[in-house]
C-alpha positions as CSV (number, residue, x, y, z in Angstrom):
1,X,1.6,-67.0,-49.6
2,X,1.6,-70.8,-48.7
3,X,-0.2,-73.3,-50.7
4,X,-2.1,-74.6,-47.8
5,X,-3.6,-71.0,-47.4
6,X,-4.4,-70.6,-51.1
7,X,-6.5,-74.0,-51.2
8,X,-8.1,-73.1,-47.6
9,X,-9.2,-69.5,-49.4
10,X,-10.0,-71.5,-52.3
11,X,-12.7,-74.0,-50.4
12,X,-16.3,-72.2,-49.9
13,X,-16.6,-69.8,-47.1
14,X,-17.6,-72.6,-44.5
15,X,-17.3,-76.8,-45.5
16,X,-20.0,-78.5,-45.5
17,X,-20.9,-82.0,-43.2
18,X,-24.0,-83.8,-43.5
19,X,-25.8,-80.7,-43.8
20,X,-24.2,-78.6,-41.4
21,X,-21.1,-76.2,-41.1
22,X,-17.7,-77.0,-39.6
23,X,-17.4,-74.1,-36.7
24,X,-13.3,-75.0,-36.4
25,X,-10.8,-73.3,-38.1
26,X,-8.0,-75.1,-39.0
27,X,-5.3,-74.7,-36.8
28,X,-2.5,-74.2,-39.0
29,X,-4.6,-71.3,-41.0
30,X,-5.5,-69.6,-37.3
31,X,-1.9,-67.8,-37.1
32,X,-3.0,-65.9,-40.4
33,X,-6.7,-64.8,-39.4
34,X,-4.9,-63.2,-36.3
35,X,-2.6,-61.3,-38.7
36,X,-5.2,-60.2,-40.5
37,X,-7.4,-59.3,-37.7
38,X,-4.6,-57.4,-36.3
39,X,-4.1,-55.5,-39.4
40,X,-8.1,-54.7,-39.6
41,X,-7.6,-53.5,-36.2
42,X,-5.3,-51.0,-36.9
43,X,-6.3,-49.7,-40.2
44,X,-9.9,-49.3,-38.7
45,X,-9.2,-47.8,-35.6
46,X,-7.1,-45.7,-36.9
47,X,-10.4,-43.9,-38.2
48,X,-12.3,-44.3,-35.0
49,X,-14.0,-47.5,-36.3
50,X,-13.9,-51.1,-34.4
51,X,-12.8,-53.2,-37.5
52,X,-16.2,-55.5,-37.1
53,X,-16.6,-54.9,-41.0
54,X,-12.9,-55.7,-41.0
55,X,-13.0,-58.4,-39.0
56,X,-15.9,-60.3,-40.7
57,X,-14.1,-60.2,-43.9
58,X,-11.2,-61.8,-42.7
59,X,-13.0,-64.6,-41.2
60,X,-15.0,-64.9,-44.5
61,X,-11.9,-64.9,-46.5
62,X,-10.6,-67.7,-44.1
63,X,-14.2,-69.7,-44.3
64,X,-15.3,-69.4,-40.8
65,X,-18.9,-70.3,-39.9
66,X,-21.3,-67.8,-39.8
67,X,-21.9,-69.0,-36.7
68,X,-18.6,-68.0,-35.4
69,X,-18.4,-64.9,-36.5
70,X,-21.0,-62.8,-35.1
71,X,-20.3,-63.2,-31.8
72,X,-16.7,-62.9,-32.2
73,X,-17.1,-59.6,-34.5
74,X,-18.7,-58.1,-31.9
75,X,-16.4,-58.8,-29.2
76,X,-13.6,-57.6,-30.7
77,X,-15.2,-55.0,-31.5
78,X,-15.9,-53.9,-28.1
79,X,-12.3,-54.3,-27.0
80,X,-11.1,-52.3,-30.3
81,X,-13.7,-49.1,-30.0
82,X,-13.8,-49.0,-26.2
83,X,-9.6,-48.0,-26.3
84,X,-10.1,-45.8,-29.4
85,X,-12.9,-43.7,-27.5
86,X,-11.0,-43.5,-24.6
87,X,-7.8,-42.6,-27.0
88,X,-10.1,-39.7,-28.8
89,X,-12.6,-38.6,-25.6
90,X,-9.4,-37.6,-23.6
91,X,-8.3,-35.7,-27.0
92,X,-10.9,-33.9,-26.4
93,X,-12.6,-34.9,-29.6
94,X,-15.9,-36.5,-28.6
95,X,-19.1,-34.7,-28.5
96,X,-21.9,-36.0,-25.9
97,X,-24.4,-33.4,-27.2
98,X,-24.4,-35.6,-30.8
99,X,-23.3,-38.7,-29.7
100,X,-26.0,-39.1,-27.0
101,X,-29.4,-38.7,-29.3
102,X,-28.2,-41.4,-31.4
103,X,-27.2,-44.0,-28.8
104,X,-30.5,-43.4,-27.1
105,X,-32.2,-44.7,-29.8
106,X,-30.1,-47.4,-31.1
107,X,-29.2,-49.7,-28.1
108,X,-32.5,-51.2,-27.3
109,X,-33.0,-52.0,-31.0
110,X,-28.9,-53.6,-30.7
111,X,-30.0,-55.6,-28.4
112,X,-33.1,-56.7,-30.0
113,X,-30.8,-57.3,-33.5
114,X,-28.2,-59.4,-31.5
115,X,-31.2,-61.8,-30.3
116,X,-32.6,-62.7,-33.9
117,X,-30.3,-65.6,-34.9
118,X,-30.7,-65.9,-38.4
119,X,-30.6,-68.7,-41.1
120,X,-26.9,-68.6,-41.9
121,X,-27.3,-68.2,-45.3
122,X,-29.8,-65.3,-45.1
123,X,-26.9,-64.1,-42.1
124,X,-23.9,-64.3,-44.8
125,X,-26.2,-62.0,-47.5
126,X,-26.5,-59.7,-45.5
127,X,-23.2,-59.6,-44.0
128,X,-21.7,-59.2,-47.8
129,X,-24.2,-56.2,-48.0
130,X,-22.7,-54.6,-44.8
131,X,-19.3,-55.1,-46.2
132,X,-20.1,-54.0,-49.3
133,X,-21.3,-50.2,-48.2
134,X,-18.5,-50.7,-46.0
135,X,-16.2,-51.1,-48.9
136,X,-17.9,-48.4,-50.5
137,X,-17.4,-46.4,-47.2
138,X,-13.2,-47.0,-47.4
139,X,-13.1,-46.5,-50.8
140,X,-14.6,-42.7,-51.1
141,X,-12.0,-40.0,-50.7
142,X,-11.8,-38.9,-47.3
143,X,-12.5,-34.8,-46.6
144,X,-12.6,-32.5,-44.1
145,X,-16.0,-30.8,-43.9
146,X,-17.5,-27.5,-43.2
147,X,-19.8,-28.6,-39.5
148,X,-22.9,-27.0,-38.7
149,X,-25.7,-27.5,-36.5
150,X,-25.9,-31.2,-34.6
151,X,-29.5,-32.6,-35.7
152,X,-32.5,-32.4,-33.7
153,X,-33.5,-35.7,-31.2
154,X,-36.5,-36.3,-33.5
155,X,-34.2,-37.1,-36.7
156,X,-31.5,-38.7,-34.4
157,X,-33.4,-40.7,-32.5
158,X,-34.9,-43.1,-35.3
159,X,-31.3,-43.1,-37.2
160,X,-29.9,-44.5,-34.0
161,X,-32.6,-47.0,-33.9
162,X,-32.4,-48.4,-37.8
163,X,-28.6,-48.7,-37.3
164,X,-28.7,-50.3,-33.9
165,X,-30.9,-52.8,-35.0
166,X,-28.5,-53.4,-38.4
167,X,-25.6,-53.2,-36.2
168,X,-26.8,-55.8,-34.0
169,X,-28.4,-58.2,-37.0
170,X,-25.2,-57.9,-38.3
171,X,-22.6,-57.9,-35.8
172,X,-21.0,-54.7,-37.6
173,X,-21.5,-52.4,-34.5
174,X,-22.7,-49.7,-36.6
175,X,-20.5,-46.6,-37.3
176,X,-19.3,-48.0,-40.6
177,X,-22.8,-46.3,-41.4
178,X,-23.3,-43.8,-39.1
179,X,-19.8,-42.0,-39.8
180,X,-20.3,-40.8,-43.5
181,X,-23.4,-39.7,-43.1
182,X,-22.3,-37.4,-39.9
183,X,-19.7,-36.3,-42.6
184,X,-22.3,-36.0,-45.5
185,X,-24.7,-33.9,-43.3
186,X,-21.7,-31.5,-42.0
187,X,-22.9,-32.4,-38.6
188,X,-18.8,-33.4,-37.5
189,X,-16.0,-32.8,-38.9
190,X,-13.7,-36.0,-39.1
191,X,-12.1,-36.7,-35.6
192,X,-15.0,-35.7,-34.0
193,X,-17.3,-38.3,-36.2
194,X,-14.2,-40.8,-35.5
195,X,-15.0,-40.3,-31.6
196,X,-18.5,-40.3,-31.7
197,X,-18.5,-43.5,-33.8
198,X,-16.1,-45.0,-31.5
199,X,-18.5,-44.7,-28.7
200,X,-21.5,-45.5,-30.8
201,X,-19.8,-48.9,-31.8
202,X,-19.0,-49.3,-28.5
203,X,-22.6,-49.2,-26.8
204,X,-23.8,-51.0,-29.4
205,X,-21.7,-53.8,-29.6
206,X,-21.9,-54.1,-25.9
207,X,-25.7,-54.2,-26.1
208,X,-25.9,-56.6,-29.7
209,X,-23.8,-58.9,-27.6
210,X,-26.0,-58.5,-24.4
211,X,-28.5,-59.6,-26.7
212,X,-26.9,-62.7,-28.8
213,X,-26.1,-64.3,-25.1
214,X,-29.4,-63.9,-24.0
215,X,-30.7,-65.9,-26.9
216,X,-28.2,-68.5,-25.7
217,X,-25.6,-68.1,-27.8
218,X,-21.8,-68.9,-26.6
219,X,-18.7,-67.4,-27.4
220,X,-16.1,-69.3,-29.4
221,X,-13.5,-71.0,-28.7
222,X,-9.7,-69.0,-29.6
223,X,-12.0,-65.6,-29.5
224,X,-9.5,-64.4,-26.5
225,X,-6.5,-64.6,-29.1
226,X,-8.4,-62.8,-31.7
227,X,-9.1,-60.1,-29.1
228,X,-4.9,-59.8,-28.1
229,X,-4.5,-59.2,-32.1
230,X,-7.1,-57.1,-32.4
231,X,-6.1,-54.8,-29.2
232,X,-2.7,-54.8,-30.7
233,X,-3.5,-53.1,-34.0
234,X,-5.4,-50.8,-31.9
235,X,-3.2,-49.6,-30.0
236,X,-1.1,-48.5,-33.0
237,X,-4.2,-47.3,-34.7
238,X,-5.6,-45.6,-32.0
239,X,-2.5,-43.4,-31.4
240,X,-3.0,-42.6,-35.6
241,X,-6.2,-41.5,-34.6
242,X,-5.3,-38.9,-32.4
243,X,-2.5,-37.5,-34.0
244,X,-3.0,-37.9,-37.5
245,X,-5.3,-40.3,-39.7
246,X,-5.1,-43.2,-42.0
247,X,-3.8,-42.2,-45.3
248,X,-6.4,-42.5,-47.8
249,X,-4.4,-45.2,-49.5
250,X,-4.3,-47.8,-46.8
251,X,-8.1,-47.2,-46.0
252,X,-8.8,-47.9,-50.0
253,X,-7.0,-50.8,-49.8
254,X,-8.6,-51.9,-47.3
255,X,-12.1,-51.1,-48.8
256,X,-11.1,-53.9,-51.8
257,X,-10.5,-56.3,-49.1
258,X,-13.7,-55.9,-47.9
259,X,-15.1,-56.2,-51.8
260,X,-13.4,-59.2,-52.3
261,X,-15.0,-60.3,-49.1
262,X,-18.4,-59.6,-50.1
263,X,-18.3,-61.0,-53.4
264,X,-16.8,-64.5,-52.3
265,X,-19.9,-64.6,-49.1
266,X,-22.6,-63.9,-52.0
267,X,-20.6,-66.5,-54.2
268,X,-20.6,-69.3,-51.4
269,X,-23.7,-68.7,-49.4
C-alpha cells in the first residue's frame, strides 16, 4: 500500500477548515475508493445486498465528508440493487406476496428519513452503528433455513416502516437489516431473502433519495465514476447471486472491514 494512502487513512475521517469539512477527496486517493467501491459492490451483491453499508465504509476509511456520503451511498445503491433484482426476479427467486407488505410501509418513512439532514457528527454515530450490525450481519455464519408462513401485513407493515425510515436517515437502503431477520423468522430461505432485499433496497433508496433532493441537497461531484465501479462489481456479483453465493469467508472479511470502519467514524466524529 502507498505511503500517501496510509497517511490519508491515518488523518481523521473528514479534515477540518475553519470549522467546517473539506467535501473533496483527494485526487490521487479517488482511484482507490473506486477499487474499493467496486469490490463492496461485488461482495454485496453477491448476497442480494446494494453495498450502501459497503460503500459508506470505504468512504469513511478514505475520510470523505459526511456530507458526501449519503447521497452518494444511496445512489449507488440504486444502480447496484436495481441490476441484482432484475438478476434474481427473472431467476425466479423473488416473492411479491412478502416483498410487497414491507415496501408498503417503508417508503413514505424513506423518504421522510432522506429529508432530515442531520448534524454530521450525530450523522457519522449513527452511521458507525449501521455498520456495526452490519458487520455483525457479515460476520454470522450463513444457513439455509427451514421457511414457513410469510407474516401477516399488520407485523410487516410497521417493520417496513422503522427500517425505511433507518434506511433513509442513514443512507444504508435497508436490507442489511431486513435480511437476517427474514432468515431468523424462517419467513425465506436465502435467495429468496437476497431478492426480496434487493427490491426493498431498491424502493427505498429510490425514495431516501427522492427525499434528500427535495430538502435541497445535491449530488456530488465524481458520484458517476463511483456508480461505473460499483455497477462493475455487480455485475460479477450479481451473476454469484444467481448461481451460487458468496463464500462465507469473503462475506466475513468483509464484515471486519465494515468494524474497522465503524470504530475509526466513532473514533473521529
Amino acid at each position: 500500500m502507498s505511503q500517501p494512502l496510509l497517511d490519508f487513512l491515518a488523518r481523521p475521517t473528514a479534515a477540518r477548515h475553519r470549522g467546517h469539512r473539506l467535501e473533496s477527496l483527494d485526487s490521487s486517493l479517488f482511484p482507490w475508493l473506486l477499487v474499493f467501491i467496486a469490490v463492496a459492490a461485488l461482495l454485496y451483491s453477491s448476497v442480494g445486498h446494494g453495498g450502501a453499508s459497503g460503500y459508506l465504509a470505504a468512504m469513511a476509511l478514505f475520510g470523505v465528508s459526511a456530507t458526501f456520503m449519503k447521497p452518494a451511498a444511496l445512489t449507488m445503491n440504486i444502480v447496484v440493487a436495481g441490476l441484482v433484482f432484475v438478476r434474481l426476479w427473472r431467476a425466479g427467486f423473488f416473492s411479491a406476496r412478502l416483498f410487497w407488505p414491507f415496501a408498503l410501509g417503508s417508503i413514505p418513512l424513506a423518504f421522510l428519513g432522506g429529508a432530515i439532514q442531520l448534524h454530521e457528527r450525530a450523522y457519522q454515530y449513527l452511521v458507525a452503528v449501521a455498520l456495526l450490525v452490519a458487520a455483525w450481519r457479515l460476520l454470522l455464519a450463513s444457513h439455509e433455513p427451514q421457511t414457513r408462513a410469510a407474516p401477516r401485513p399488520g407485523i410487516a407493515l410497521p417493520v417496513g416502516a422503522g427500517l425505511g425510515f433507518v434506511s433513509g436517515l442513514t443512507g444504508v437502503g435497508g436490507g442489511i437489516f431486513l435480511s437476517p431477520l427474514l432468515l431468523f423468522l424462517r419467513w425465506a430461505n436465502m435467495r429468496t431473502t437476497a431478492a426480496v432485499s434487493a427490491a426493498f433496497i431498491l424502493v427505498n433508496s429510490i425514495a431516501g433519495l427522492a427525499g434528500l433532493l427535495s430538502a435541497g441537497a445535491t449530488l456530488p461531484r465524481g458520484l458517476s465514476w463511483m456508480m461505473l465501479a460499483a455497477f462493475g462489481g455487480a455485475l460479477v456479483g450479481s451473476e454469484l447471486a444467481v448461481r451460487r453465493l458468496a463464500p462465507v469467508q469473503l462475506r466475513q472479511l468483509l464484515g471486519v472491514v465494515l468494524l474497522i470502519a465503524a470504530v475509526k467514524m466513532f473514533l473521529t466524529a
